[in-house]
C-alpha positions in Angstrom: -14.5 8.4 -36.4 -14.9 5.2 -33.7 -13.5 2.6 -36.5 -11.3 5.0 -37.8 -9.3 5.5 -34.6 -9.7 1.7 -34.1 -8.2 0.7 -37.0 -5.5 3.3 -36.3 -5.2 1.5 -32.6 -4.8 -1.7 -34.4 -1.9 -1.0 -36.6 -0.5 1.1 -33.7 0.0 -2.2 -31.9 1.2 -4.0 -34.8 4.0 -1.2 -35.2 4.8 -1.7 -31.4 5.3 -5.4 -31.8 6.8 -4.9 -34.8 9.6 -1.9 -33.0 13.2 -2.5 -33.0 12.9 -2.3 -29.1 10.6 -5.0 -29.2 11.3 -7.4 -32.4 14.9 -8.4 -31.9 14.2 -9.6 -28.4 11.0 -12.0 -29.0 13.2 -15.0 -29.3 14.3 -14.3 -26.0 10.5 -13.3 -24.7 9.8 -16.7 -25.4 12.4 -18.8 -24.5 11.8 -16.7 -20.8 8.0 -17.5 -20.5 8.0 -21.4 -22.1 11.7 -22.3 -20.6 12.7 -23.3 -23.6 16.4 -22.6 -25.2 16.2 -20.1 -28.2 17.5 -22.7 -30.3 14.9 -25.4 -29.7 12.4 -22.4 -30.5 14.1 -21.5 -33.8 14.5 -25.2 -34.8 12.1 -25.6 -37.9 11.8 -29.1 -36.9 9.6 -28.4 -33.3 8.0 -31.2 -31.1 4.6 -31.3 -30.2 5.4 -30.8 -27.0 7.5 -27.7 -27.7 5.0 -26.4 -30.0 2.0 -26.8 -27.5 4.2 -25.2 -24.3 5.0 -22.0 -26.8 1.8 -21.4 -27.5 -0.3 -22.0 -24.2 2.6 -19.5 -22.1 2.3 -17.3 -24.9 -1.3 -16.9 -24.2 -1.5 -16.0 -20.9 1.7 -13.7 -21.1 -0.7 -12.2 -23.7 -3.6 -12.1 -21.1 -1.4 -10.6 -18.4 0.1 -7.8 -21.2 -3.4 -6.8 -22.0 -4.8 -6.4 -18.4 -2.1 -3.5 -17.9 -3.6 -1.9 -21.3 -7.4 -2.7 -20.1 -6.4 -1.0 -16.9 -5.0 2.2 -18.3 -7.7 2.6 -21.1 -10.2 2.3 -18.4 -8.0 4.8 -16.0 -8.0 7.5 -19.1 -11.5 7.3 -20.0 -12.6 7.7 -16.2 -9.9 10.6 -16.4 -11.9 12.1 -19.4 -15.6 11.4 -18.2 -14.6 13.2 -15.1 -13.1 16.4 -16.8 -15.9 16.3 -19.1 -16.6 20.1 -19.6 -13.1 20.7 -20.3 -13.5 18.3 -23.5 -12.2 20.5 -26.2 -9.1 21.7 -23.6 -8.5 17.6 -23.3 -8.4 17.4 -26.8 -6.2 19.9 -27.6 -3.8 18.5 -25.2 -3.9 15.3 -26.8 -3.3 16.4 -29.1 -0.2 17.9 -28.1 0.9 14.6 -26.6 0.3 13.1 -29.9 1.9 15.6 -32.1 5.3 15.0 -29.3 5.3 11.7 -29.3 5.5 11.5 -33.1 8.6 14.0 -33.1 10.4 11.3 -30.8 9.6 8.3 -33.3 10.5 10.5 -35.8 14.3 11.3 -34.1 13.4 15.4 -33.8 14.4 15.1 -30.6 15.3 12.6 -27.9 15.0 13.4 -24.6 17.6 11.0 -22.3 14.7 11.0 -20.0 12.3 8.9 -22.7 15.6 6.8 -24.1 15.8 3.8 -21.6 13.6 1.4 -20.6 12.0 1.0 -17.7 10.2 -2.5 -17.2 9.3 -4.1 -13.9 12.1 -7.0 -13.3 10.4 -10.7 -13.0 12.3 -13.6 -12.3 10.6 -17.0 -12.9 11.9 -19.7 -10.6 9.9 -22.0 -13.0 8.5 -21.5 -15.8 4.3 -21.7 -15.7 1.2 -19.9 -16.9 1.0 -17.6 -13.7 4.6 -17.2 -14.4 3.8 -16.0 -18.1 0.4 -14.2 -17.2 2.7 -11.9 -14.3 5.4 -11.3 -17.1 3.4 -10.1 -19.2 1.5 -7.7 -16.7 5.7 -7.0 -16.0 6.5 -6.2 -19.7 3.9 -4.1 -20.2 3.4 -1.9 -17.2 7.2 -0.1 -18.1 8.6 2.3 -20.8 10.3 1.3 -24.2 11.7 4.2 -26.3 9.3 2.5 -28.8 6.0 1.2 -27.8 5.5 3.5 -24.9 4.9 6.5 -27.6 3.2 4.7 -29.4 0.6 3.5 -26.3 0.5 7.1 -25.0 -1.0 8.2 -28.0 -3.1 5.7 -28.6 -4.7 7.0 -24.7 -4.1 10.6 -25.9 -6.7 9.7 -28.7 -9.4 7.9 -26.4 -8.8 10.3 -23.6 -10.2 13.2 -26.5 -12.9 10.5 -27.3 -14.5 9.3 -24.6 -16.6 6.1 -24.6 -14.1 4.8 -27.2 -11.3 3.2 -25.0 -12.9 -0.4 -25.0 -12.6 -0.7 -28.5 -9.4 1.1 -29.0 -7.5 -0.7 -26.1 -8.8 -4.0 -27.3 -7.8 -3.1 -31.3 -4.3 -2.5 -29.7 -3.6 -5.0 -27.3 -5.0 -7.3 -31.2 -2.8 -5.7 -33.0 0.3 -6.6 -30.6 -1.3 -9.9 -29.3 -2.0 -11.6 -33.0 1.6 -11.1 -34.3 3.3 -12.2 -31.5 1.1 -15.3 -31.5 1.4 -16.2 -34.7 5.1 -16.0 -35.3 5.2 -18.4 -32.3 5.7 -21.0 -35.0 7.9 -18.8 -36.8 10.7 -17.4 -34.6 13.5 -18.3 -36.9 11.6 -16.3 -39.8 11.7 -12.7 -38.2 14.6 -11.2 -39.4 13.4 -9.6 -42.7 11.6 -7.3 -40.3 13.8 -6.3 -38.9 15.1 -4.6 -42.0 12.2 -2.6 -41.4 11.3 -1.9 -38.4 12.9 1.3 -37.8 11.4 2.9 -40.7 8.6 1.8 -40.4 8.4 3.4 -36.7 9.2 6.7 -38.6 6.7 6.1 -41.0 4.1 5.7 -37.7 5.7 8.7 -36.4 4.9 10.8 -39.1 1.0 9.5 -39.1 0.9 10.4 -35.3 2.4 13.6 -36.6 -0.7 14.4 -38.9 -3.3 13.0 -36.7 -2.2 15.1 -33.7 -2.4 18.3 -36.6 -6.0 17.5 -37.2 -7.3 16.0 -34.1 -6.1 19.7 -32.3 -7.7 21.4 -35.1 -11.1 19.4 -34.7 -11.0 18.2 -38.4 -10.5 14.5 -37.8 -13.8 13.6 -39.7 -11.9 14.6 -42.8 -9.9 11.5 -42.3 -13.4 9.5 -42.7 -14.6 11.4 -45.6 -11.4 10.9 -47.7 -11.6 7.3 -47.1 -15.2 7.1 -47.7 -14.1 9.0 -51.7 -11.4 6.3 -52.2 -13.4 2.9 -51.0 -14.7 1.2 -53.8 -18.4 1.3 -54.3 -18.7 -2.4 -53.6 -17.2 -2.6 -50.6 -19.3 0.5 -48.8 -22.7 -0.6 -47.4 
């Protein structure tokens, strides 16, 4: 079940990147961290320079996003170890938490409560790698009505697992982190996402939905064995 829920981390941070509370704004992300306009960033015709600055602040605004996620992975599995003998109430919880946060990607219901966001306000007086590093650690220790489902239930599953939140914290901050790095040299080509994006939240809602349903029923391995009937022969070991 390890690479299972890791893969599921993975694409759990791709959707959170990918979130209309998170998408539509990454022009401006970057022109924040690098100092430079959103239009010299969308220009298909970028400098070296340009090019060089995006990429290097984007990298350690990545390295300060993912210390928040290293920190809280670490926090839930302590959590877990701790409460060990209670493992099958934690679970169930979780599960719970899962199953909720689903019904809020999903639009079942929206409490005001989880509708705004909450984000720690930085201001850079000059744009720099510490600068990009402590935004990052800014943009990620908050709430989005997006990705902060979305990163509870990604704890909810290692909290029910624990040993796993290593791996599952580092497939997520990936699955956020490569994106966002890579469309660096693509910030004028985003748009078609965003076409997307909020079904595709739904769609992630639903899967939290069913994963929450079998992770509080203990039947998660069934996830592995169905996967394991439609993998083709040559690619199982």
């Amino acid at each position: 079940m390890t690479d299972v829920n890791t893969g599921l981390a993975f694409a759990a941070g791709i959707a959170s990147f990918i979130s209309p509370c998170c998408l539509p704004l990454y022009p401006s992300y970057l022109s924040y961290i690098t100092g430079v306009s959103v239009t010299d960033l969308k220009s298909s015709e970028k400098s070296g320079s340009v090019r060089w600055r995006t990429m290097t602040h984007t990298f350690f605004f990545l390295l300060g996003f993912s210390v928040v996620f290293y920190t809280l992975g670490y926090g839930t599995n302590r959590f877990a170890d701790f409460f060990s003998e209670y493992e099958s109430l934690i679970r169930q919880l979780s599960a719970i938490l899962i199953i909720l946060m689903g019904l809020f990607l999903i639009g079942l219901f929206q409490p005001q409560a989880l509708m705004k966001d909450r984000k720690l306000h930085l201001r850079l007086k000059k744009p720099s790698y510490i600068g990009a590093f402590i935004f990052g650690i800014g943009f990620s220790a908050g709430w989005s009505p997006c990705m902060g489902p979305v990163l509870t239930a990604i704890l909810a599953l290692a909290a029910s697992s624990p040993g796993t939140w290593f791996q599952m914290t580092t497939a997520y901050a990936l699955g956020f982190a490569i994106p966002f790095f890579v469309l660096a040299f693509f910030v004028g080509s985003t748009r078609w996402v965003l076409k997307y994006s909020d079904k595709l939240m739904k769609l992630g809602g639903a899967v939290m939905i069913l994963m929450g349903i079998l992770l509080f029923t203990d039947r998660m391995t069934e996830i592995t064995i169905w996967l394991n009937m439609i993998t083709p022969d040559w690619m199982k070991i």
